[in-house]
N, C-alpha and C positions, 0 to 999 in steps of 0.2 A: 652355816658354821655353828657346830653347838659351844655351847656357852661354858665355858674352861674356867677353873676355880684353882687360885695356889694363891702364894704369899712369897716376899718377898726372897725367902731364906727355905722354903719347901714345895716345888711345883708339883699338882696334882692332888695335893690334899682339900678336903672339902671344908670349906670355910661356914661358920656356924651362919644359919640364915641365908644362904645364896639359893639363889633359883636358875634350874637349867632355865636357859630359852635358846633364840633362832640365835642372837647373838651375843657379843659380849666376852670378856673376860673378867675375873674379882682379882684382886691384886689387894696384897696388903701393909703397910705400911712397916718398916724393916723394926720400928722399935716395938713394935707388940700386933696383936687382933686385935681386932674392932670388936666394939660391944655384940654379944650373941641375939638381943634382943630386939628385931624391928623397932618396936614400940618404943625403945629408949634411944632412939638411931636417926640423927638429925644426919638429912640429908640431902644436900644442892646437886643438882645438875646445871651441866655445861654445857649446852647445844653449839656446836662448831670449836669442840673443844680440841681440839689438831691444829686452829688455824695462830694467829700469830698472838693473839690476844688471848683466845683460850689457854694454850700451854702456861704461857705464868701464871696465868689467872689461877689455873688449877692446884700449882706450886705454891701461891698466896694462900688460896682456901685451906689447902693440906698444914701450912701452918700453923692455923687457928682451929688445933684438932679440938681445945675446949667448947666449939660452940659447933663444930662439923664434924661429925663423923662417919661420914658417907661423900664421895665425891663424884660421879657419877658421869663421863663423858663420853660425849657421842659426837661422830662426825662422818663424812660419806666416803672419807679417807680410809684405807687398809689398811694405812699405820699407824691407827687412832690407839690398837693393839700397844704396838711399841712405846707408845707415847705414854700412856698407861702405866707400864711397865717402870719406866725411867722412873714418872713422878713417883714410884710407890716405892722407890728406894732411898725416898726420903725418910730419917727417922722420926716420923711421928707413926701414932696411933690412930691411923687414918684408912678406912677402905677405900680403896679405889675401882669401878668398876668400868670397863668398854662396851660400850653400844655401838655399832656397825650398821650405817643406811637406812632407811627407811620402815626394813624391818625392827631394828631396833628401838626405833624412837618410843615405842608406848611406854617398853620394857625401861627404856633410859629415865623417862619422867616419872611414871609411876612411883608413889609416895614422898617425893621430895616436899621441900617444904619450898624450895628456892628454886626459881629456873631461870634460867641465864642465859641469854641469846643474842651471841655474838656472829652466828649463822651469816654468809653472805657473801657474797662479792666484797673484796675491799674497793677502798678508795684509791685509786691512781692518777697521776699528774695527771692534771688537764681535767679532770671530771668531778662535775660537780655532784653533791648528795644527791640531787634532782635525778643524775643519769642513771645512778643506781636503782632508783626505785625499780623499772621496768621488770628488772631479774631479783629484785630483793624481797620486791613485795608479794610475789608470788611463793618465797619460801618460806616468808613470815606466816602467809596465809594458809599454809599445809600444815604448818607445825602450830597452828593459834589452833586446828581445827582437833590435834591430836591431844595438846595439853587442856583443852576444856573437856576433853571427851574422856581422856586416861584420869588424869590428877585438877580438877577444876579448884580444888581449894588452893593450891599452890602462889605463891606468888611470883610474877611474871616481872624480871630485869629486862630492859629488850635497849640492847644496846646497837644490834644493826643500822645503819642507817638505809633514808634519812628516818632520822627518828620521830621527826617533825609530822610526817604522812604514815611510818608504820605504828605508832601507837594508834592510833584512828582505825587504822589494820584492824590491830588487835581488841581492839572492842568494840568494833564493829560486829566480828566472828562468834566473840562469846555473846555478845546482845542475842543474835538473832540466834542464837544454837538454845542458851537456856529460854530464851522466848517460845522456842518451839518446843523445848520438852515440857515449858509449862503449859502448852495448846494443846501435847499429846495426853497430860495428866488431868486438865480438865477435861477434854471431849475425849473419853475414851472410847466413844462409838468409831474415832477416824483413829483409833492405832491400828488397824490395821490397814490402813491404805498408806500409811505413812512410813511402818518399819520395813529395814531394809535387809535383802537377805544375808544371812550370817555370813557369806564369801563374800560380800562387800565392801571395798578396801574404802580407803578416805583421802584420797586424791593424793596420800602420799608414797601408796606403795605399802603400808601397813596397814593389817588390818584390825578392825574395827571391836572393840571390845570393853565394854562398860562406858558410862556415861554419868549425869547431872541431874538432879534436879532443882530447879529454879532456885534463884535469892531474890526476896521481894522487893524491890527498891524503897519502900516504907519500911524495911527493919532492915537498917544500917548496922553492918556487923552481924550478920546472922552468915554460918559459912552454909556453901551447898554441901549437899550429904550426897555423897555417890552412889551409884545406883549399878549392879550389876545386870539389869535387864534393859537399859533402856534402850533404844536403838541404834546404830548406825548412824553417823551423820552428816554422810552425803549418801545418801539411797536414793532409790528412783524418783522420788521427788524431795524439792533444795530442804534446807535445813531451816527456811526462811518462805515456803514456800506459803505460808500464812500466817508470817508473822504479825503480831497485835502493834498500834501505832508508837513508835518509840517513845518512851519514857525520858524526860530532862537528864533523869541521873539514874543509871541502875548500878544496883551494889559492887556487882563485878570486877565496877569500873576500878575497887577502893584498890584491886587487887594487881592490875597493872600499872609497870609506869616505865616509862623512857628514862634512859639513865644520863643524869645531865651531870652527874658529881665531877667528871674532868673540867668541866667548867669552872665549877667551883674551887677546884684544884689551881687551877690554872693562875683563875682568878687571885686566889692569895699568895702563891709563887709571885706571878708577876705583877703586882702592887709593891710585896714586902722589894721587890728588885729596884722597881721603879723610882723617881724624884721626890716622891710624894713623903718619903721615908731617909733621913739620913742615915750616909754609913753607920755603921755596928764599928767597935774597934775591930782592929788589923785586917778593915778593908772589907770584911763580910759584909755583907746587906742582912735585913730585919731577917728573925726568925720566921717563914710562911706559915709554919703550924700555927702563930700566934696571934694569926690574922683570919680575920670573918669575911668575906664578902658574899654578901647574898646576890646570884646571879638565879636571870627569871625569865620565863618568853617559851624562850624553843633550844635547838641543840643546832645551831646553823647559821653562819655569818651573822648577818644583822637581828637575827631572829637571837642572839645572845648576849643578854644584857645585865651587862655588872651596874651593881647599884653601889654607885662607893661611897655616899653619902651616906649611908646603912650598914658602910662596915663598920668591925670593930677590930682594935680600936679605932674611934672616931679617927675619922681624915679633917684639913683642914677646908671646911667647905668652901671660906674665901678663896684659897687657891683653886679647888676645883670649879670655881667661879670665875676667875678671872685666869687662871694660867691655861687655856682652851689646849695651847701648844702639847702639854702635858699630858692633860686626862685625854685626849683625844689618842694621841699614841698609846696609852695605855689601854685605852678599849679597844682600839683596832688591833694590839695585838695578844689580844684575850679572844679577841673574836676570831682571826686569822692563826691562832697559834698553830689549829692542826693543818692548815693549807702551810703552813711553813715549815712542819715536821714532814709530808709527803714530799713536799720540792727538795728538802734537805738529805732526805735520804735517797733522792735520784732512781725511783723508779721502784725503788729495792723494800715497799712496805709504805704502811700509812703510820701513825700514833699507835700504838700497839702497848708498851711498857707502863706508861701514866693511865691508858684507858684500863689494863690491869689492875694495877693498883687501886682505881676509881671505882672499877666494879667489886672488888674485891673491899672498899670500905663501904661502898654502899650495902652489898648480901650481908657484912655484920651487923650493919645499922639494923634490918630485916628483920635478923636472927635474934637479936637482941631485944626489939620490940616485940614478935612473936615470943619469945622466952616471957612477958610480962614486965621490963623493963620500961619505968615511965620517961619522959619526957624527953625520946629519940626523936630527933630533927633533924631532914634529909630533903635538899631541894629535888624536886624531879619533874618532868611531864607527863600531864597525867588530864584524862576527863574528868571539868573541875565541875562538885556539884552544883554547882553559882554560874553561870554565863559570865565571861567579863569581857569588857569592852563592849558590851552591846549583846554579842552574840556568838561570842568566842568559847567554845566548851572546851579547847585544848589547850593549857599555859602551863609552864612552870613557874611552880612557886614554893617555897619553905612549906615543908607536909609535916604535919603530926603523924607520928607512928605508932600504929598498934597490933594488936594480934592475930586484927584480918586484915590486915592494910592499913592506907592513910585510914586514921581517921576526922581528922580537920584538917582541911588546907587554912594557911595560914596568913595566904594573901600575899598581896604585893610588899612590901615592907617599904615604908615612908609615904602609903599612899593615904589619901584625905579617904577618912571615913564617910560612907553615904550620909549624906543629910546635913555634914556640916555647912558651915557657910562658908564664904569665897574669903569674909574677911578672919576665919581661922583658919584658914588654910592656908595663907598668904604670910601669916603669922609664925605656922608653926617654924621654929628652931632646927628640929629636926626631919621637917617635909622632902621630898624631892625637890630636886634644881630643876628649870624649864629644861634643859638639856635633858636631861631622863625621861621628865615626861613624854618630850617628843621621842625619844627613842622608843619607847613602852608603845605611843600609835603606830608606829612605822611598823615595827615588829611585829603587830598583831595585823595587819595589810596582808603583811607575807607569809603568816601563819596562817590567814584562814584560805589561802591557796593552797596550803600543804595539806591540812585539817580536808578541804573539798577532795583533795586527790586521792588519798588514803580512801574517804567513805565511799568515792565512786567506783571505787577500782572495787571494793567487796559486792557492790549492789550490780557491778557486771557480774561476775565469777558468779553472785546467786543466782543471777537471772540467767545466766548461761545452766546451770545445773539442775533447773529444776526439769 
């Protein structure tokens, strides 16, 4: 299908800056044209942007044409077209464009600044995130292998579940992909056993065009600069197929993250509702906007842990000390909220509307800290550069944001600094309650299950490929 260029109010006219390709439509937003200029043309992509989540998600972004003007989605659906179409009759000043299957995807991510991937099997009664992996992590791992290869400086939202095992996914894929372009740029004597030939697709049905090279894991903040020659990568042999011994932290990592904001969402909805908080007059409950809770771990039952002793404003710790009945209801249904939106809607979808919204406040949080915007804080899951708990590289926790990603995680919030001693920690005012504590071990129990399943499942698929 060739790639079809109108606007909202003139079909068929050529829109300033578009590119024929295999697929795609440009569409434009009914109150004006988008900027003529790439160069000044902020632009997110939406990977599974047809599915239930995508569509508002799209409609959110297009409203925030101050910080987006480019919207860019793709999905394996025909009437990703139509969908397209619809959002661009919204009036802003907002392009819109469709990417169509596998061919599409390079054309879809290419230059974005933001990638959003909400790709996957949903969630259905009775199934746990666990079930989904099987079919989810194999899409994650096609399109991890396209966006490092297309657009690597990009920042990666990856909202599929579970998220727990697919961010492990996804930097696993970039580790070993820029590891190897940095193997081919050192030992140039083996690029040639290594490049793959130009009809060689990348396991997703697209083929293969432009590439990476490396970010050093000692310069923190340095983006990879794209390369139009570099190879293929899944060619005749893996992408990994001599990779150097993994590094603690590589930069990459600053650049993906699991999107845990519904949590946090959630979390201060259902606090401000809760006991914890007297009526508002005429019956309202607290304003939630007005409310912090830093929520940390993972994106999955018990793996999601509100720290309420850390929000703000302050809660009364005596009661969350002594009233169990309470804060106990209150976590389990911060943790169970979306298993009780799938049973509630009977069959008919999973969380769809709050996870818009959520991805949709986190991609400005993104855009705003790429724009140079200090002091954006945004919890999320992510490879933290610090092991914690022992030897846990996967957590959520409060990220500092910047121009190429996090750049300082920010920790657990209320935890004992290393080194203090047992009788200031015991002291502090403002510490964790043993309850949190123990929640914080148990959490990371069932994290580094999720953390092992994620990396094994890449170190098949490499080994299989090479």
């Amino acid at each position: 299908m060739g790639s079809k260029d109108s606007s909202s109010s003139e079909r068929g006219s050529r829109s300033p800056g578009s590119q024929t390709g295999t697929t795609g439509v440009v569409l434009q937003g009914s109150s004006g044209r988008s900027k003529s200029s790439d160069q000044s043309v902020t632009k997110v992509t939406i990977l599974g942007a047809g599915g239930g989540i995508g569509q508002p998600l799209a409609m959110l972004l297009m409203l925030h044409n101050d910080l987006i003007q480019h919207v860019a989605m793709h999905d394996l659906i025909d009437s990703i077209e139509g969908i397209g179409m619809d959002v661009s009759h919204i009036d802003r000043r907002c392009k819109i464009t469709t990417h169509l299957g596998p061919e599409g995807l390079p054309e879809a991510v290419k230059g974005a600044k933001v990638i959003i991937i909400p790709a996957g099997l949903a969630q259905k009664p009775g199934m746990t995130r666990d079930d989904l992996f099987a079919s989810n992590a194999k899409i994650v791992y096609n399109i991890m292998k396209v966006c490092v290869h297309t657009e690597p400086n990009a920042m990666l939202a990856i909202i599929t579940n579970p998220v727990n095992s697919l961010v492990p996914v996804a930097c696993e894929v970039y580790y070993h992909h820029l590891s190897h372009e940095s193997s081919l740029r050192n030992n140039p004597d083996t690029k040639h056993e290594e490049t793959a030939d130009e009809n060689q697709t990348d396991g997703t049905g697209a083929r293969s065009a432009g590439g990476a090279n490396p970010v050093s894991p000692d310069q923190p903040g340095s983006p990879a600069k794209h390369s139009e020659h570099s190879p293929a990568i899944c060619g005749p042999k893996s992408i990994c197929s001599a990779a150097p011994q993994k590094p603690k932290f590589h930069n990459s990592f600053r650049r993906i993250f699991g999107v845990t904001t519904l949590d946090v969402v959630r979390a201060s909805t259902l606090t401000a509702r809760s006991a914890l908080f007297k009526s508002e007059p005429n019956g309202m409950f607290k304003d939630p906007s007005t409310i912090k809770v830093p929520v940390v771990g993972g994106h999955a039952g018990r793996t999601i842990i509100p720290l309420l002793t850390q929000a703000t404003p302050r809660l009364d710790r005596k009661k969350l000390l002594e009233d169990k009945a309470t804060r106990t209801t209150l976590i389990e249904s911060i943790q169970q909220a979306g298993i009780e939106v799938l049973n509630a809607k009977k069959g008919r979808g999973s969380a769809t509307i709050a996870m818009a919204y959520s991805a949709c406040r986190f991609t400005l949080s993104l855009l705003r800290a790429i724009n140079g915007e200090p002091n954006i804080v945004e919890c999320a899951y992510v490879h933290q550069p610090t092991p914690m708990f022992g030897d846990l590289h996967y957590f959520a926790t409060p990220l500092l944001l910047g121009k190429e990603g996090f750049t300082k995680s920010l920790g657990i919030p209320g935890q004992p600094t290393e080194g203090s001693s047992n009788k200031q920690q015991s002291q502090n005012p403002d510490g964790l309650l043993p309850y949190e504590q123990a929640m914080l071990e148990e959490g990371a129990k069932e994290l580094r299950l999720s953390v092992a399943r994620g990396e094994d499942f890449v170190k098949e698929r490499l080994s299989s490929e090479r």
